[in-house]
N, C-alpha and C positions, 0 to 999 in steps of 0.2 A: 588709536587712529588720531594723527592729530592734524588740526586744522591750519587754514595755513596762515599766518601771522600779518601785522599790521591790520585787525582785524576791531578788535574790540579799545577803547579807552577803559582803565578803568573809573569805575564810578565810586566807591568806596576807596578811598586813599589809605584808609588803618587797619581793613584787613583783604586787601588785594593789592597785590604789582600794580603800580604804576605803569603808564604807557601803551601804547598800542598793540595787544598782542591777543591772540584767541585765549578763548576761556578757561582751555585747561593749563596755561603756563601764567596763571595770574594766581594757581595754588602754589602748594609747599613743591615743584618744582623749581619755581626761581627763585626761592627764599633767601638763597645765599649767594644770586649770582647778580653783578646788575643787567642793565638791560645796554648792548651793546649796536642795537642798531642805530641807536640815533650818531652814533660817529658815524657809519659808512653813509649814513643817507649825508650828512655834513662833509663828506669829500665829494659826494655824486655834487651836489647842491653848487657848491665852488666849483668842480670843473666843469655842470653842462652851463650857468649863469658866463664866465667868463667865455665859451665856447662863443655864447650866443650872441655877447658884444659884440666878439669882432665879425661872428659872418654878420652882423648889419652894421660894419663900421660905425660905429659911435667913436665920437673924436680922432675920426681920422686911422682909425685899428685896420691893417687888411694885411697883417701876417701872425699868425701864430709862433713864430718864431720867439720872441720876445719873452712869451709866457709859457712855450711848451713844458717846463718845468711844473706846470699845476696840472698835465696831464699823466707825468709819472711820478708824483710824490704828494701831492696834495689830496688829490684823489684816491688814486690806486695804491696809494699805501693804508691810508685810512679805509677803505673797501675791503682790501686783503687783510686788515686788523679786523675786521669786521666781521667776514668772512668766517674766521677760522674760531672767532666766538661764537658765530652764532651756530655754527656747527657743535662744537663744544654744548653747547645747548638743547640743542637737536630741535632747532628752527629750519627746516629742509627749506621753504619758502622763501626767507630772508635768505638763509645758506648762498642757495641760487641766486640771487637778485643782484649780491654785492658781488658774487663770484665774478658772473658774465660783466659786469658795470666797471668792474678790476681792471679784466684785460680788455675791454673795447675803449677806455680812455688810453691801457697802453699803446694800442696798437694805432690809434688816431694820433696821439702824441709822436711816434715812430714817421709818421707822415712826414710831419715837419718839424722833424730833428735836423736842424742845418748838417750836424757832421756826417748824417746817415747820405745825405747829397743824394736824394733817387732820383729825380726830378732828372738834374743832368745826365744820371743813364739811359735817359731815352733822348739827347739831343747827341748827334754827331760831333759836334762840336764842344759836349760837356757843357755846356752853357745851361744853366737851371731853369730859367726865363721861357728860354724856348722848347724845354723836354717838358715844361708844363703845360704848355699848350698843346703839346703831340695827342692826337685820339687814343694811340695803347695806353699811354698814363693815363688822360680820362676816366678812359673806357675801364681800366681795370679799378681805380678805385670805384668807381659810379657801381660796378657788381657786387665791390667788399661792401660798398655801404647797401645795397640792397640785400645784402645775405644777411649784415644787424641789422635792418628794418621787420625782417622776418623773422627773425630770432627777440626781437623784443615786441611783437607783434606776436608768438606763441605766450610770453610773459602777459600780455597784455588778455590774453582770454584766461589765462589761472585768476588775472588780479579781479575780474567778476565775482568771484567769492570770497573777495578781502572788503572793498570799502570803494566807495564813489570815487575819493580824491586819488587816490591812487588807480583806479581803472580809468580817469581821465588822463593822468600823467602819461600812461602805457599809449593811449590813444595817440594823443597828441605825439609824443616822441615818435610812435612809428609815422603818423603821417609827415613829422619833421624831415626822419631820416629819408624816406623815400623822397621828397623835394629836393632834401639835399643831391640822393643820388641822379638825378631829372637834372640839377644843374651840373652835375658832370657831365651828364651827356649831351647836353646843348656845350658846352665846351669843345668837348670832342668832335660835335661837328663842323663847329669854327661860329657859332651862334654868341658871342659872348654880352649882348646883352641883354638877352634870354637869362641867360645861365648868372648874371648878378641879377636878376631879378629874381630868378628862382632862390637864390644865397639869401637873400633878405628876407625873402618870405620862412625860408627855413631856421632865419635867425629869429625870428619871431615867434614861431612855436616854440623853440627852444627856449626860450625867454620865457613862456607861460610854464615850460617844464621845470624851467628852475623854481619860478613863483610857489610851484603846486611843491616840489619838494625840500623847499623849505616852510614852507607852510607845515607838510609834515615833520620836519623835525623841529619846528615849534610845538607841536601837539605832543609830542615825545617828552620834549624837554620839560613841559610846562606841567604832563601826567606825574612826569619822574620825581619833578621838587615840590611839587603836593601845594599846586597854587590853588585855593579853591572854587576855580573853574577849569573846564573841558574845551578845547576846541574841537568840534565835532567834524568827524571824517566821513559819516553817514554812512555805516555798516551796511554791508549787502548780505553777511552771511545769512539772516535768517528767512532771507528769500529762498537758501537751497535746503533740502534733508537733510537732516543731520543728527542723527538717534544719540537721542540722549544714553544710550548704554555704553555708546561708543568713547564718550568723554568719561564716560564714568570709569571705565575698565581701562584707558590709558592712563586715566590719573593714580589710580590703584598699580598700576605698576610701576610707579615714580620708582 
């Protein structure tokens, strides 16, 4: 049975894995593999930090356009690298984490891809401007982002049995995306300075989401090259059950 990762530091650097990971993949499981999460969390980290600039305009940023490029390459290629290691690993936890983080930067990025031009299929006229103001574009993105606020909101009660910093990050992001989708729908009604106030405030958890995930993959990094301190993620696991026979008999079957 194994537990689910970003869970433990190690504390012995010369005879345990490095990095944040549960107790049984810090034996002669990972002996010969390195530890690959810390790139997918270093794409998430880049594309939700720049997300966040621009929904709170900082210098003047109010299109995605510009950067959508770090929503399908800087990200989602490093998550999809990620991904399919940590699978290879048989981190089901992490597997999950970069998987869904993969294609929900893709498909945000797809948003505002100028050549994908959606915006103008809801204006009569083709005109981008004004098929972005229309309530069905709204309204239908305002649902997409509520269905990932829900789905990283189910993430967000697994991550209860990893560690503090990351059940904060879970939090935080879902209450982000649901603001986010709250300003689409003051859009949709024709409310729009509702809906940049809602933007900024959603760019602002985002921003604390970036903070927290790179925070973690400093902790990653810092396990990995064996500096002689820890930066501490405050383990939740040994608040749940968790039978010592259970690790023992998975590590036995490495």
């Amino acid at each position: 049975m194994r537990e689910p990762a970003l869970t433990h530091v190690a504390s012995q650097q010369s005879t345990s894995r490095a990095g944040i990971q549960p107790q049984l993949y810090n034996g002669k499981c990972r002996a010969k593999l390195a530890n690959s999460l810390a790139l997918g969390l270093l794409g998430f980290t880049l594309s939700v930090a720049t997300f966040a600039v621009v929904l709170m305009g900082w210098g003047g940023a109010s299109s995605f356009s510009s950067v959508v490029g770090i929503f399908f390459f800087t990200g989602p290629v490093l998550l999809l690298l990620s991904t399919i290691f940590e699978w290879v690993l048989g981190n089901f936890f992490n597997m999950m984490l970069c998987g869904f983080f993969c294609v929900f930067w893709c498909s945000l990025g797809l948003l505002e891809l100028p050549t994908a031009d959606i915006a103008s299929s809801y204006s009569p006229t083709g005109n981008a401007l004004e098929g972005a103001l229309t309530p069905d574009y709204n309204a239908g993105i305002a649902l997409y982002i509520s269905v990932l606020a829900f789905g990283v909101f189910t993430f967000f009660i697994a991550t209860l049995k990893t560690n503090a910093v990351l059940a904060t990050l879970f939090a935080d992001a879902t209450a982000a995306l649901f603001i986010l989708s709250a300003s689409y729908w003051r859009v949709s009604v024709g409310n729009i300075p509702s809906a940049l106030h809602l933007k900024h405030v959603s760019g602002g958890l985002f921003f604390v989401v970036a903070f927290l995930a790179w925070y973690l993959t400093c902790a990653l990094m810092v396990a990995e090259m064996g500096f002689p301190f820890n930066l501490p993620v405050f383990d939740l696991a040994p608040y749940w059950p968790q039978p010592a026979s259970d690790l023992e008999e998975a590590e036995a079957n490495c």
